[in-house]
C-alpha positions as CSV (number, residue, x, y, z in Angstrom):
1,X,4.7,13.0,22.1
2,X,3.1,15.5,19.2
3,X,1.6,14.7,16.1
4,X,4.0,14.2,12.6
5,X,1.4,16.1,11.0
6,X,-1.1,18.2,13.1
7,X,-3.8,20.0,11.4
8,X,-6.2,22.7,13.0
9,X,-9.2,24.5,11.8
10,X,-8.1,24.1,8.3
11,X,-10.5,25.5,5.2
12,X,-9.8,25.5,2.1
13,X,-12.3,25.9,-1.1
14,X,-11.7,26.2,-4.6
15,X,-13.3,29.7,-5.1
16,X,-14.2,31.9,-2.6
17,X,-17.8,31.3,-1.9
18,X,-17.4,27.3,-2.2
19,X,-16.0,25.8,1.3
20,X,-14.5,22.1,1.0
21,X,-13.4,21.4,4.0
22,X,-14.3,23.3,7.0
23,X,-12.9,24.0,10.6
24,X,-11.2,20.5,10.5
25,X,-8.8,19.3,13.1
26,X,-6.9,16.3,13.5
27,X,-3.5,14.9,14.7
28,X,-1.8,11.9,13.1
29,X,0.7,10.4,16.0
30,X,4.1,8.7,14.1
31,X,4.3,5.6,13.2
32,X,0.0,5.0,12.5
33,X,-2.4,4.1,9.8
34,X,-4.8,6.5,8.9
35,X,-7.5,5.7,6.6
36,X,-9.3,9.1,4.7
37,X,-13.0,8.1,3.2
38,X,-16.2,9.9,2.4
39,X,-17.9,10.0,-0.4
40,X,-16.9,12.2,-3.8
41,X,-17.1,15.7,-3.3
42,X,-16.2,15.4,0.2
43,X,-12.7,16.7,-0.3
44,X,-10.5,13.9,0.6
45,X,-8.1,13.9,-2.0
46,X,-8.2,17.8,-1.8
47,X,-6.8,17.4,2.1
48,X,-4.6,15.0,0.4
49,X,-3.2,18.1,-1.7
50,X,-2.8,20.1,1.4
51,X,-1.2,17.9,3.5
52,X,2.0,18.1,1.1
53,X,1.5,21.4,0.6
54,X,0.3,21.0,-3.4
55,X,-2.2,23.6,-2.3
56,X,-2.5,26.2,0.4
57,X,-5.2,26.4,3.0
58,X,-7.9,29.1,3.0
59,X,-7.6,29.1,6.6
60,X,-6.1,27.3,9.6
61,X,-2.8,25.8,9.8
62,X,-1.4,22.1,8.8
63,X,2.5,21.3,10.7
64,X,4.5,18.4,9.5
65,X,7.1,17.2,12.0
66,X,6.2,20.1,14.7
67,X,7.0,22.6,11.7
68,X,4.4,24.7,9.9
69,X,4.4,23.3,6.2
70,X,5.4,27.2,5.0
71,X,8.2,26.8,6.2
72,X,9.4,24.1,4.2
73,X,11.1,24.4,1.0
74,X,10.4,22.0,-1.6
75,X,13.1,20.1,-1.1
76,X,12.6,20.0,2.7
77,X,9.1,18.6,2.5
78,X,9.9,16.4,-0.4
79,X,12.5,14.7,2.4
80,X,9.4,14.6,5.1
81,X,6.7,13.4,2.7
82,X,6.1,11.4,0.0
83,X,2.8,10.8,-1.9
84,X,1.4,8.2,-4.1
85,X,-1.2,9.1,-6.7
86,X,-4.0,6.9,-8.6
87,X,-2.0,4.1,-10.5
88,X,-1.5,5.2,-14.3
89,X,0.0,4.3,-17.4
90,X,3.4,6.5,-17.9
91,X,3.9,8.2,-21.2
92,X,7.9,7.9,-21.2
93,X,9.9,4.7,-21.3
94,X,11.2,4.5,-18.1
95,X,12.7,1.5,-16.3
96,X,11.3,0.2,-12.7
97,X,14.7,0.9,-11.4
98,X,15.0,4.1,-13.3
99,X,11.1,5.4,-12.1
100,X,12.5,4.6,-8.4
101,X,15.7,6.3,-8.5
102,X,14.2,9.3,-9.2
103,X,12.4,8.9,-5.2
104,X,16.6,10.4,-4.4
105,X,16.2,13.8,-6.4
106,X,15.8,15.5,-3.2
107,X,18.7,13.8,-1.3
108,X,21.1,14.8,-4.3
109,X,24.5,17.1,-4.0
110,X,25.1,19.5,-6.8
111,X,26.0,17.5,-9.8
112,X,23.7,15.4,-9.3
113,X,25.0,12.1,-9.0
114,X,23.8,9.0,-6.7
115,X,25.7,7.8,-3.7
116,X,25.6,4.4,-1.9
117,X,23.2,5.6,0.2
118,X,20.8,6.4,-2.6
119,X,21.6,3.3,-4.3
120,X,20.8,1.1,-1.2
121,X,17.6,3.2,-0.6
122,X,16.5,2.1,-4.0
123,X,17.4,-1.5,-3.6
124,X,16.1,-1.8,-0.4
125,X,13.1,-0.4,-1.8
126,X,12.8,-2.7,-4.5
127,X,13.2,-5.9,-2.0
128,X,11.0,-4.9,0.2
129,X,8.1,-4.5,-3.2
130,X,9.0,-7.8,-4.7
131,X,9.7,-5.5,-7.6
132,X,13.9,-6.3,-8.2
133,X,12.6,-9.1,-10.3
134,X,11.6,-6.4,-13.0
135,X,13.4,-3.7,-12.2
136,X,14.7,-3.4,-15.8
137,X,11.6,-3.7,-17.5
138,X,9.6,-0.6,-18.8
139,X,6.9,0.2,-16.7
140,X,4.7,0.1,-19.6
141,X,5.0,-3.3,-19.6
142,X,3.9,-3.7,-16.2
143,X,0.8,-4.8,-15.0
144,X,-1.5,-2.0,-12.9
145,X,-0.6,-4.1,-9.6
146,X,2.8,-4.4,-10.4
147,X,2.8,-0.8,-11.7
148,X,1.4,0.2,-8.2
149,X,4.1,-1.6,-6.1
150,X,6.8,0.1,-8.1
151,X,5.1,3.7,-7.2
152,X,5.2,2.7,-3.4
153,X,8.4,1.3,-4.0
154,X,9.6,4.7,-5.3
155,X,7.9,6.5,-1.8
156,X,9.6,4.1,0.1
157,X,13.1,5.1,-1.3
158,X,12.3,8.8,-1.1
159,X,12.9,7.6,2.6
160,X,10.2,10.1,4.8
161,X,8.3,9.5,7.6
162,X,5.2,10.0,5.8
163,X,3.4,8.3,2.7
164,X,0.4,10.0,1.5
165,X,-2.1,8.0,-0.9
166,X,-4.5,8.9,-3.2
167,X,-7.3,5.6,-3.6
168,X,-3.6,3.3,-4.1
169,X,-6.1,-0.1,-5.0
170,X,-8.0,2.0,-7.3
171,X,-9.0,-0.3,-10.5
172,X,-6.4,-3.4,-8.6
173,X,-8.4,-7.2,-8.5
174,X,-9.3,-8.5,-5.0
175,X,-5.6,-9.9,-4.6
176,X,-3.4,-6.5,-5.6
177,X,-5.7,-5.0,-3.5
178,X,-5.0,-6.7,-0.3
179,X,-1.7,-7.3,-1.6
180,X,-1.1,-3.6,-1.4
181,X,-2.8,-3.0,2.0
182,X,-0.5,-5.7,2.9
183,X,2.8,-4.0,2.1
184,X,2.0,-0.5,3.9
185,X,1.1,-2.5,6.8
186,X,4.4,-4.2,6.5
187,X,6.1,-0.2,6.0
188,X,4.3,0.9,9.2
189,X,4.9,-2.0,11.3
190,X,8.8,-2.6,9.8
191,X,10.2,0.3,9.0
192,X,7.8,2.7,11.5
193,X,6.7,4.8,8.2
194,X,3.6,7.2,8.7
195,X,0.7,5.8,6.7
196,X,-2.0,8.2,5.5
197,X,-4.4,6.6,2.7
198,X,-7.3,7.6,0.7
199,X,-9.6,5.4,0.2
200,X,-13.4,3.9,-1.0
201,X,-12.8,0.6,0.8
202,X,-14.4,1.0,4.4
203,X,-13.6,-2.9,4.8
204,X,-10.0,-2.9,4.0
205,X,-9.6,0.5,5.8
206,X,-11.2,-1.7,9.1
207,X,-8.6,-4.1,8.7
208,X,-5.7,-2.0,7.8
209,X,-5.9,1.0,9.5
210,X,-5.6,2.1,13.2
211,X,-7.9,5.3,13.0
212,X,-10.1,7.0,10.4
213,X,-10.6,10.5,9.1
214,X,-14.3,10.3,7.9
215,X,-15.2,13.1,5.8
216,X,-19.1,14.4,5.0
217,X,-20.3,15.4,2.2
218,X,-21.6,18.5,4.0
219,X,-18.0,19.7,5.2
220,X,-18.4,17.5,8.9
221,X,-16.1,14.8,9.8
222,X,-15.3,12.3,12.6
223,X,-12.0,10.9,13.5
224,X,-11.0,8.1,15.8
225,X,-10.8,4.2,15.9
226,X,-11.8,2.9,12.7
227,X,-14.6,0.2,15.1
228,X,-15.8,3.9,16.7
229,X,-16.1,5.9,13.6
230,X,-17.9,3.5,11.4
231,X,-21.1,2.5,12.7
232,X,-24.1,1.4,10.5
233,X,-26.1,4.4,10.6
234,X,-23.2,6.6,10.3
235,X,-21.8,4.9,7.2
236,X,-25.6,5.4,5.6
237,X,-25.8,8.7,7.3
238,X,-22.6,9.9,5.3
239,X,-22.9,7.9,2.5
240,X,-26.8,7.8,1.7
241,X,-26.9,4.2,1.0
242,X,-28.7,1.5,2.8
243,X,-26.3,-0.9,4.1
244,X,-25.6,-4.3,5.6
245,X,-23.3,-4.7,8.7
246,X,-22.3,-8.0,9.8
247,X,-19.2,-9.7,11.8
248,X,-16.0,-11.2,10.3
249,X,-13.9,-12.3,13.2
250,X,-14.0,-9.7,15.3
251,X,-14.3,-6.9,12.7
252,X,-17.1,-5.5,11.7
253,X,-17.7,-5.5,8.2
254,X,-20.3,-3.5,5.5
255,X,-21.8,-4.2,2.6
256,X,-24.4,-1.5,0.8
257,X,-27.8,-2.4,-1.0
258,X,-29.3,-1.4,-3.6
259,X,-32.7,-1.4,-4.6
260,X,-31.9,-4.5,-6.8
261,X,-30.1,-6.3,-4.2
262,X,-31.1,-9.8,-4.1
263,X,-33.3,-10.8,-1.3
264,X,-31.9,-7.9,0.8
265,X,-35.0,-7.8,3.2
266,X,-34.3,-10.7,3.7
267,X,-30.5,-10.5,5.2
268,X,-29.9,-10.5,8.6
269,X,-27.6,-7.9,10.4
270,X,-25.1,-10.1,12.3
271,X,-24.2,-6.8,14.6
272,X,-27.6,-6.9,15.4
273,X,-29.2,-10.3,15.4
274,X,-32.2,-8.7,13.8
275,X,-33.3,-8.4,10.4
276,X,-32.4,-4.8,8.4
277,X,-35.5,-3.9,6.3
């Protein structure tokens, strides 16, 4: 089986002497969770951009579905991946239901109209978010979590294989935010969708995710089992923070310090059994 999306020595940089990302290689398999973290700068929304071909790579080569991604029109792409930016508060007056329709654009004949089959993918859509209850509300009225259902709801019902996210529990409370992770679970296990997610929470990546795309600061990168790639000097390798590792269940879970921390010399590392000074 190849990769949905398979990327090789990509590059890309915003002018020509700065350099992003560099040389990177990686291969998403269908049907998996992939988690993107590293700290700012390290050009994980950028690969974000490439990956649905918002911007073009300086060199290397990204395919989608065993195709390069120049070869795809936007329509073509728009029907292989769908993306999910930072949850924000729309300018027009549009309904739930009305933001979610629009997911069909690239599925519509020439005059434009919806079928059954784009009403269904909509409704569908909007079951499977919890978001029918509101679906004639303005999402200006909506809260941020509710607000961020109703965008995944909207990838979900432009019906591809992929979702791309850009930080999708950015500014969410500690419930929306699991209550988020929960529902792409639910897409990948359920409905077999391709989950790739930016994010700043290495916990709820550990949890979530089946494999991680770590990104450096300095252009390097790891990918692999989120349990392999995150280690406790790694994460304060990559992120320059001293940091506490400990066990939930059989997770492993991190927690950084700062120079205020509260009695942090005295925590003890529960990966360890010894004390992290």
């Amino acid at each position: 089986m190849s990769g949905i999306i398979e990327v090789e020595n990509l590059s890309f940089g915003y002018t020509p002497e700065e350099t992003i990302l560099k040389a990177l290689s990686f291969e998403v398999m269908p049907g998996t969770f992939v988690g993107i973290a590293g700290p700012n700068g390290a050009g994980k929304t950028t690969l974000l951009n490439l990956l649905c071909g918002l911007l073009t790579p300086k060199a290397g080569s990204i395919e989608i579905d065993t195709a390069h991604i120049e070869s795809y029109s936007i329509r073509k792409l728009a029907q292989k991946v769908s993306v999910v930016r930072h949850e924000f508060v729309p300018v027009f007056d549009f309904t739930v239901r009305e933001c979610v329709s629009m997911a069909r654009t690239p599925y519509l004949g020439t005059f434009g109209f919806e079928g059954k089959d784009d009403k269904k993918f909509v409704n569908d859509a909007l079951a499977i978010t919890d978001t029918a209850r509101f679906a004639h509300r303005p999402l200006a009225q909506l809260s941020g979590g509710e607000r961020q259902r109703v965008f995944i709801a909207r990838a979900l019902a432009q019906n591809t294989a992929i979702l791309l996210l850009d930080e999708p529990t950015s500014f969410l409370d500690l419930k929306h935010q699991v209550g988020i992770y929960d529902l792409l679970k639910t897409a990948q296990l359920e409905k077999g969708k391709t989950i790739v997610a930016v994010t700043h929470d290495i916990n709820l990546t550990i949890q979530y995710a089946d494999e991680v795309l770590l990104l450096g600061a300095d252009s390097s990168y790891q990918h692999g089992r989120a349990k392999d790639v995150f280690s406790l000097d790694q994460i304060e390798k990559v992120f320059g923070v001293r940091t506490f590792a400990g066990k939930v269940g059989g997770e492993n879970f991190f927690l950084p310090l700062g120079k205020f921390a509260k009695d942090s010399r005295q925590i003890t590392s529960k990966l360890d059994g010894g004390q992290q000074e």
